[in-house]
N, C-alpha and C positions, 0 to 999 in steps of 0.2 A: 185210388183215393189219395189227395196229396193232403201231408201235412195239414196247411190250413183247413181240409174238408175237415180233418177227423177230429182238431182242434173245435172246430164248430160243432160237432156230433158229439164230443164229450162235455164243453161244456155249458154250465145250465146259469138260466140268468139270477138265478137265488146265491150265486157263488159258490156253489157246491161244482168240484169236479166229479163227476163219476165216472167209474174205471171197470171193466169185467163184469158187462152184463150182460144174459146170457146170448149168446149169437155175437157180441161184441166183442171189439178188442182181447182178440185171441182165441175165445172160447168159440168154434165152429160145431153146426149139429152137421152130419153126415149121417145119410143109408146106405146100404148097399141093393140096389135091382129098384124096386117100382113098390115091391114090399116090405122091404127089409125094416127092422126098427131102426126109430132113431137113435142116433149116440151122439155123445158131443166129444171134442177130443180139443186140449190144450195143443194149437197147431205151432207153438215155438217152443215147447217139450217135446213134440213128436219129430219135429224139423230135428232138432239139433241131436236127437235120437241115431234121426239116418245118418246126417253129418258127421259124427264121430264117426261112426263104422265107414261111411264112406272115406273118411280119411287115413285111415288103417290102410285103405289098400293101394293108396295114391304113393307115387315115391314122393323124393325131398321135394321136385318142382311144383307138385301138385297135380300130374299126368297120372291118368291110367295106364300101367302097362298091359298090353296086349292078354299077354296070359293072366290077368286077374279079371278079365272082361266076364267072363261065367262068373265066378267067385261075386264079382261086384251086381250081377242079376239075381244071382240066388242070397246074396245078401239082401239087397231091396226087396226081395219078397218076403224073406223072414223078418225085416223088420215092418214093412206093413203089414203082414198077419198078427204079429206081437202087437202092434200099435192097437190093434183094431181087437183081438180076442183080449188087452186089458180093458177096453172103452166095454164089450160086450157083460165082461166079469161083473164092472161097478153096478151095469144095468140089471141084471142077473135075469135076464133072459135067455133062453135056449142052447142050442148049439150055434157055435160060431160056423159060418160059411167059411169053405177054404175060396181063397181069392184064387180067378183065374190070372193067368200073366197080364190080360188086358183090364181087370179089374184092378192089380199090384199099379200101374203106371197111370190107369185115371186117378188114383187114388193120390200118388204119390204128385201127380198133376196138381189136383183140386187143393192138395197140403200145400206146394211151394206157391201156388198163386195168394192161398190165403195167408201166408207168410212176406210173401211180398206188399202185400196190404200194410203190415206191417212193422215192414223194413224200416222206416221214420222214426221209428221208436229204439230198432233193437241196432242201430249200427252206430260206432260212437261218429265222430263227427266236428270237426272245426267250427266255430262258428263263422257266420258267415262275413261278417265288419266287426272289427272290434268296440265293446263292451262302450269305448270311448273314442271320441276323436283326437283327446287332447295327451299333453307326455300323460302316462301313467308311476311315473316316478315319485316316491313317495320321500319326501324330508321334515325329518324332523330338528326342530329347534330347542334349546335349551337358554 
């Protein structure tokens, strides 16, 4: 979705903008299997969730080193179980599924794409032509 789409999907011709409704702009429902209840999870809380932790284990360049390659899988899996048994908490329904490994990376799939949806919102950004074409110099007179 670019920009102008989501520009157009939020706003309403009464002049109201509306933001965070549910299934929109950030709030995604997610199940887990064919049965699972639904849940919804704030997916730029949960993103940047992993992202700190994934960045603990990155050196100064931002590379994985070899020997954090386990550490950096058993991390993504504890942070999608967490993600997913506090979504199940708020619902307060049953026991949490524990995720299987291929359950941990669909998961962690389906969060960065819907984060990528996103991305227009959450990354700062230049503008793309200046404000004005003319000097922007401002004098004053007395």
């Amino acid at each position: 979705m670019t920009a102008e789409e989501i520009q157009k999907d939020v706003a309403k011709p009464n002049g109201v903008v509306r933001f965070g409704g549910r299934g929109k702009n950030g709030i995604v429902t997610f199940a887990i299997g064919d049965d699972g209840p639904e849940f919804k999870i704030d997916v730029i809380r949960a993103w940047e969730e992993w992202v700190t932790v994934d960045r603990n284990l990155r050196d100064a360049e931002g590379v994985l080193p070899k020997e954090q390659f386990v550490a950096w899988a058993g991390s993504r899996a504890s942070v999608a179980q967490e993600i997913i048994d506090k979504a199940y908490e708020q619902l307060g329904v049953g026991t949490v599924p524990k995720l299987t490994g291929a359950e941990v990376e669909q998961f962690m799939a389906r969060l960065q794409e819907e984060v990528e949806k996103l991305r227009v919102f959450t990354e700062p950004r230049s503008p793309s032509k200046p404000s004005s074409q003319g000097n922007s110099e401002i004098r004053f007179q007395m």
